[in-house]
N, C-alpha and C positions, 0 to 999 in steps of 0.2 A: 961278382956282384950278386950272385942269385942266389951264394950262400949267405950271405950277410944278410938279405934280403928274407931268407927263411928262418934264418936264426932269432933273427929280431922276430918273426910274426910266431915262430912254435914256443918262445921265450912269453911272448907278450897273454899270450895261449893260456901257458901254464898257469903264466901269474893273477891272469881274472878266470882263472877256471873253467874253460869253454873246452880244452884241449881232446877232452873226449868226443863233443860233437864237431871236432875238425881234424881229427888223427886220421880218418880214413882222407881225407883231401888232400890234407897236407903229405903223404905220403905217396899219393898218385902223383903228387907235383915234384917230390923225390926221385921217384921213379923216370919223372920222363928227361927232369934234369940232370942224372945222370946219362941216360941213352944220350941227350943230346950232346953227351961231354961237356955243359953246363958248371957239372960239381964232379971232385972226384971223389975216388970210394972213399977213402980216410975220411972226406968233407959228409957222404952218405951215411956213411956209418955214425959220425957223431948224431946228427941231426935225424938220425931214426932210431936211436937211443933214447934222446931228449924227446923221442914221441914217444917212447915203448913200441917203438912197432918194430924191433928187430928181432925174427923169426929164424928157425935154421930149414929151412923148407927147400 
């Protein structure tokens, strides 16, 4: 549910062009959905693509 649920809102993002002033958010809420076993990495990784925020850090 939480991936379908970020999909649609980084998607919706994209397409009226806000994405930049919500990528740092939307990323933290990535982050803790993973920690919480929410989303898995395969589910992470798409969905921090579709924000550009995948780093090698």
């Amino acid at each position: 549910m939480a991936y379908k649920l970020m999909k649609r809102l980084v998607e919706a993002a994209v397409k009226d062009g806000t994405i930049e002033e919500k990528r740092d958010d939307y990323m933290e809420k990535l982050d803790v959905y993973l920690a919480g076993n929410r989303i898995t990495v395969a589910q992470y990784q798409e969905l921090a693509a579709l924000l550009g925020g995948m780093n090698d850090d």
